[in-house]
N, C-alpha and C positions, 0 to 999 in steps of 0.2 A: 504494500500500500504506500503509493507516494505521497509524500507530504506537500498542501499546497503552499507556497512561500505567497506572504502577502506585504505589498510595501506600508509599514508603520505611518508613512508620512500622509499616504493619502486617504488614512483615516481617521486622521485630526478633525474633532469640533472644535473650532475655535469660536468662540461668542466674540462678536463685531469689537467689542470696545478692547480686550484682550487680548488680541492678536501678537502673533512672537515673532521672532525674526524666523525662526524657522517655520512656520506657518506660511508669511511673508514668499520664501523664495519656495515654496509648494506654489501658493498662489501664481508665482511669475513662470516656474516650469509649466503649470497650468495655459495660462495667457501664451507661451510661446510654441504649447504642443496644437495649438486649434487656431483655426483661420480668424482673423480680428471681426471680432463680432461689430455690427456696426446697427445703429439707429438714423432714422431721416429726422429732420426737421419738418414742420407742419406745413411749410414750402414746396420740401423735397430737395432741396440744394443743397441743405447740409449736412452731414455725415457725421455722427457723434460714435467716433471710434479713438483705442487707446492715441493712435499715432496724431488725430486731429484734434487731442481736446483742447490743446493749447489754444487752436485758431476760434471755437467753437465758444470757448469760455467768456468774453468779451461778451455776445452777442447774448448773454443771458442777463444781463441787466441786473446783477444781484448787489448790494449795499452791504457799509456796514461788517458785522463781525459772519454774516452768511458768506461774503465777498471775499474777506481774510481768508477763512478755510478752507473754498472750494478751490481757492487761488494755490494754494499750498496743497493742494492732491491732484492724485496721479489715476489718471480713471482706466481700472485693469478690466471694466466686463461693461459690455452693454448690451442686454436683451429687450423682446417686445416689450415686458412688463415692470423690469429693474437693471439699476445702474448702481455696479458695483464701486467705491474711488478706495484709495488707497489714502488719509494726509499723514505727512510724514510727522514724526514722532517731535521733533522742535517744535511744532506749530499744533500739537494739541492740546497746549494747556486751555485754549479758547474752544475748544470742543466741547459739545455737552450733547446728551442723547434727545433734546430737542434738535438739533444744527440737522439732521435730515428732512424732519416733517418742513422745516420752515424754508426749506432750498428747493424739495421737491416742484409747489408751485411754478416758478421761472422754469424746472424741466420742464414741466405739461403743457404750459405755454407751448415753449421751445419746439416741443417734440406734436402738440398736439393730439395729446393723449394722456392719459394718466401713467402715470411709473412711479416704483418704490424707488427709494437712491436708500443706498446702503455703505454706512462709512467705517472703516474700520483703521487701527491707528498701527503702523509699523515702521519702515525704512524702505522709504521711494525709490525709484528703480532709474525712472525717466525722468525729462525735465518738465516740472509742474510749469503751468503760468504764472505764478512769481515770481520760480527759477528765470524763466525766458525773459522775462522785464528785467531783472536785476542784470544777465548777459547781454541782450540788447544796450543797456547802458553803457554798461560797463566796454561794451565796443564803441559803441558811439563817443563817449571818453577819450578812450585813445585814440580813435581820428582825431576827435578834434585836438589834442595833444600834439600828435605826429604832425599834423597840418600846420599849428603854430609853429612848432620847434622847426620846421622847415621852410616858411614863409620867408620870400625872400628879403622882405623888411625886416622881418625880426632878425634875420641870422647878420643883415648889415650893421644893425645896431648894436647887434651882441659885441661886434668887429670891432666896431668904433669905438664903443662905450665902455666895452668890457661887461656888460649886462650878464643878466642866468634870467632864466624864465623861470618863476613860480608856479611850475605846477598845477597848485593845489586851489588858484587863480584863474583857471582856464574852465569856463563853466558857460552850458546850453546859451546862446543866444537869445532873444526874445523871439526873434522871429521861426528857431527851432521850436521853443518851445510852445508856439502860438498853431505851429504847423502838427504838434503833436498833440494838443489838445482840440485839434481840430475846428480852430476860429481863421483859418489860414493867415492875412497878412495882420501884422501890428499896426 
């Protein structure tokens, strides 16, 4: 009589708020062994799948400390009727077992349809839309950094004057920032 050999890991209950690291990377062998599950929008043009949630996330109009959180997770499952996120373990002290009922609305909107969201707390895989805002700046920085330090006035001045550029001096434009809050010119 042979013995069946069962894998331990893939019969973890994990209760949502409890979640472990190893729980965690069941979840992501999970998410990387099956085709990304993907949801529409009430549209039809958008796709609420792991690899889009970053672009997707904007577009749900969420405020406030629902805005914080869902910014800070990593969205590992989307089905007809529930949506699984991941937020990473820094950013759940602001968690509480209300933050799904009260984020779900802006999905059904979104999705047009009703869905559960489901959050649970471990260490994120992928880059959340926080993450992406904080990278996006933080390139956008060093352009603008690299572009002064190289600006052919500044580097004649440097010559002549013996000048150093501060750095920590070299900060968004008005008119970046009027283009990125979406009012276009100043």
């Amino acid at each position: 009589m042979s013995k069946q050999q069962t894998n331990p890991a893939s019969e973890v209950q994990v209760p949502p708020r409890e979640i472990t690291r190893h729980a965690v990377s069941v979840l992501g062998q999970d998410q990387e062994s099956q085709h990304e599950a993907v949801a529409y929008s009430a549209e039809g043009n958008d796709q609420l799948t792991p690899s889009n949630w970053v672009n997707v996330y904007p577009k749900l109009q969420l405020t406030g400390i629902s805005a914080n959180i869902m910014a800070n997770c990593e969205l590992v499952r989307a089905t007809d009727d529930a949506i699984e996120f991941l937020l990473g373990e820094a950013h759940s002290a602001v968690f509480n077992d209300d933050a799904p009922a009260k984020v779900e609305p802006a999905f059904e909107k979104f999705l047009g349809k009703k869905v559960a969201i489901r959050i649970s707390i471990g260490t994120t895989r992928s880059e959340t839309p926080a993450a992406r805002k904080i990278r996006i700046n933080q390139e956008l920085q060093a352009k603008r950094v690299s572009d002064f330090e190289n600006d052919s006035m500044v580097l004649e001045l440097q010559k002549k004057f013996g000048g150093k550029v501060v750095i920590e001096s070299i900060v968004e434009s008005r008119a970046e920032s009027a283009a990125e809050n979406g009012h276009g010119h100043v």
